[in-house]
C-alpha positions in Angstrom: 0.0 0.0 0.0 1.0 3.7 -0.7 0.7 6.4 1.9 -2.5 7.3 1.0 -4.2 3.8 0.7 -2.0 2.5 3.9 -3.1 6.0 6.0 -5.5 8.3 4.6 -8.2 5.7 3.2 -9.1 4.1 6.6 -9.9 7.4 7.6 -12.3 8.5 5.2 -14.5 5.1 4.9 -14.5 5.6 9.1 -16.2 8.8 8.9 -17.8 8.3 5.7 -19.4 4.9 7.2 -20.5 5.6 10.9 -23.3 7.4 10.3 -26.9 7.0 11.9 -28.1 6.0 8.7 -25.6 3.3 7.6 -25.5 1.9 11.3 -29.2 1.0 11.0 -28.0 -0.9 7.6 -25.5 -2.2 9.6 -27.6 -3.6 12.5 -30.1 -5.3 10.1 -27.1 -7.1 8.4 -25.6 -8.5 11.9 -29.4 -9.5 12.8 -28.8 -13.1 12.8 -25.2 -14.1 13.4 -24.4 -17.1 15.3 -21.6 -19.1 16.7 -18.1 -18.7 15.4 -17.9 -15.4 12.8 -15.6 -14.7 10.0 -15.9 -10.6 9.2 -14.0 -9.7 5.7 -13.1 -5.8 5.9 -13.1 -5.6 9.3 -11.9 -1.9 9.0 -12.0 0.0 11.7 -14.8 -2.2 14.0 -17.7 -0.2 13.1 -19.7 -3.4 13.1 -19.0 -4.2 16.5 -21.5 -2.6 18.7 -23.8 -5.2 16.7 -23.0 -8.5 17.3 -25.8 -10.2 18.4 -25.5 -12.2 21.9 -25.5 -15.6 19.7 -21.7 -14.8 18.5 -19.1 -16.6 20.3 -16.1 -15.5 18.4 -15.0 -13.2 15.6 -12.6 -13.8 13.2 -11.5 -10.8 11.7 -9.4 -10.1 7.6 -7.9 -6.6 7.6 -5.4 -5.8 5.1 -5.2 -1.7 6.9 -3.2 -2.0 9.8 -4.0 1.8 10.3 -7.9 0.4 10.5 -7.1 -2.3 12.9 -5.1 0.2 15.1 -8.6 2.7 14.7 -10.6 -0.1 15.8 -9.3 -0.9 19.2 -11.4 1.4 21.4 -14.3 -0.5 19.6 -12.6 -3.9 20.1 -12.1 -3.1 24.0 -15.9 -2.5 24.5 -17.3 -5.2 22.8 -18.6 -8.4 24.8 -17.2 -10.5 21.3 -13.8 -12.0 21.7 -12.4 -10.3 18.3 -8.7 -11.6 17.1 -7.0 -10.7 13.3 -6.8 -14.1 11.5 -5.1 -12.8 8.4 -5.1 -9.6 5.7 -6.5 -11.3 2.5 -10.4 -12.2 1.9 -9.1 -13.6 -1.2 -7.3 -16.4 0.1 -8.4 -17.3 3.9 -6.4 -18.8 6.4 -9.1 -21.2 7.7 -10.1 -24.9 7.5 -13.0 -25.8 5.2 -16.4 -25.6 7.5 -15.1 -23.9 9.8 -17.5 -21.0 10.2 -21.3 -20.6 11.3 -21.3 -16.8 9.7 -19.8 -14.6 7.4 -20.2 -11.3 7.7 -19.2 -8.7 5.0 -20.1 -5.1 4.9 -18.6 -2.3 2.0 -15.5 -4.5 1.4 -16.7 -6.3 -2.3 -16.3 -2.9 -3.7 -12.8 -2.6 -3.2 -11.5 -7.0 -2.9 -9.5 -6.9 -6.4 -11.2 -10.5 -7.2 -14.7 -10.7 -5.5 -15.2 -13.9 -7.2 -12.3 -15.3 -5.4 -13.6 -14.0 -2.2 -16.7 -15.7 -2.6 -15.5 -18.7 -3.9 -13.3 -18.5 -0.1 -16.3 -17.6 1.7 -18.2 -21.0 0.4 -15.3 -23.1 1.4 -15.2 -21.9 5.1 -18.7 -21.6 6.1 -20.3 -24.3 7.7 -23.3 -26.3 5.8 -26.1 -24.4 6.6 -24.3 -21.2 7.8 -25.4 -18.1 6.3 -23.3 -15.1 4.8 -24.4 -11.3 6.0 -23.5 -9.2 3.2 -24.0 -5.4 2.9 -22.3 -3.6 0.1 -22.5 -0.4 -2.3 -22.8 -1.2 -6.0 -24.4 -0.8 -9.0 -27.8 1.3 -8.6 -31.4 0.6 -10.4 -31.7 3.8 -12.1 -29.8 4.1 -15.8 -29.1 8.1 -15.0 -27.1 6.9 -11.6 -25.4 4.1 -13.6 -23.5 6.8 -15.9 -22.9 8.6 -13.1 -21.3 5.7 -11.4 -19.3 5.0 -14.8 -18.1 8.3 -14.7 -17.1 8.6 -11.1 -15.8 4.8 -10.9 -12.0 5.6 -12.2 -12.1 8.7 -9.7 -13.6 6.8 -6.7 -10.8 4.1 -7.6 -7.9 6.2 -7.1 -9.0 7.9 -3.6 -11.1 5.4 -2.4 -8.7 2.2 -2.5 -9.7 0.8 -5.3 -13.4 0.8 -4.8 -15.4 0.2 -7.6 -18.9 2.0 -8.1 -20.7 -0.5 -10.5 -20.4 -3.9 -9.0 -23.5 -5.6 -8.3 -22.8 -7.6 -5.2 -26.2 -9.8 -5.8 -25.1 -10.8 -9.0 -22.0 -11.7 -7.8 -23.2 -14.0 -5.1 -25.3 -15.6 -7.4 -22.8 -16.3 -9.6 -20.6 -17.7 -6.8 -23.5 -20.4 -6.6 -25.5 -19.0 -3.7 -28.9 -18.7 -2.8 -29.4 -14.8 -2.3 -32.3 -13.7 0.0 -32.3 -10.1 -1.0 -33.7 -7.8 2.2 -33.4 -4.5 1.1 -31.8 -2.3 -1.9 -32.2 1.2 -1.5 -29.8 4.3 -1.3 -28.1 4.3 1.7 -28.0 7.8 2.5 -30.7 10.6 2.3 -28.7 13.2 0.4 -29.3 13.3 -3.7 -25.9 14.2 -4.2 -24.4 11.1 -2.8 -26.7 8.5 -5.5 -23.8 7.2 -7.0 -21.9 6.0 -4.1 -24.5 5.2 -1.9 -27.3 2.7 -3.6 -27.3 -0.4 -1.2 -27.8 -3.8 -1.2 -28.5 -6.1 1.8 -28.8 -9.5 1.5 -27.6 -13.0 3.3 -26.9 -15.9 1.0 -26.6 -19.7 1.7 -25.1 -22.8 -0.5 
């Protein structure tokens, strides 16, 4: 990582992702984790405060060590034993089976191969375990689309790579998941932030 992905970039998806209006995205996606828990993008623990009581353990990928620094306060006051298991989604240092959950929030976007990371995500979980996924992608409306085509090679370069026109459903589905689609929607309020912000919330099964 350069300077600015290694200790700018954790920064701005911290404040640009605690907001009252993602952490009630963020609590629906948690709703329902169980047992032992991988999180990919663990960032800077702003999924913490909603572990349910069911989750023994988490698991945590963070390639940032400037986010896993950030997210020590939030680490400290959680009830969920939290330990860094490794830095790559794409290629995860765990037995096959070995979760109950997965949970993912706003890190397809920026995973160079998402496929991969799915692919990873199948071959841990546990059969019947469930993945929690929340992302950013590709939004409904064809005037947001070219917006989000325009933007994408901007929002690449300061944002870490993050990419404005995946469609994390799709991508699911083609990992061979069975998508149960809760909500897409934009994610924030404001008009201006359309192209970054149209959400999808889903868990998946296979």
């Amino acid at each position: 990582m350069g300077w600015w992905e290694s200790r700018v970039v954790p920064r701005l998806v911290d404040v640009s992702l605690r907001g009252h209006e993602i952490g009630a995205w963020r609590a629906a996606c948690c709703t329902g984790l169980r047992g032992g828990v991988l999180e990919i993008g663990f960032g800077s623990g702003l999924n913490t405060r909603f572990y349910p009581t069911e989750v023994g353990s988490v698991d945590a990928v963070e390639p940032s060590d400037r986010g896993w620094a950030m997210s020590e306060r939030r680490r400290a006051k959680s009830a969920t034993d939290v330990r860094r298991v490794g830095l790559d989604g794409q290629r995860l240092r765990a037995d096959d089976a070995a979760y109950d959950s997965v949970l993912c929030t706003f890190t397809l976007c920026t995973i160079p191969d998402p496929a991969l990371a799915l692919s990873e995500v199948r071959r841990v979980l546990r059969p019947g375990g469930r993945l929690h996924l929340l992302e950013h992608g590709r939004a409904e409306d064809p005037r947001v689309q070219r917006w989000q085509r325009r933007l994408e090679p901007v929002q690449r370069r300061v944002a870490g790579g993050c990419h404005l026109t995946r469609d994390p459903i799709e991508l699911a589905t083609a990992a061979g998941f069975d998508v149960n689609v809760i909500r897409q929607a934009y994610l924030l309020p404001q008009r201006a932030a359309a192209p970054m912000a149209w959400g999808h919330l889903a868990t998946a099964t296979c």
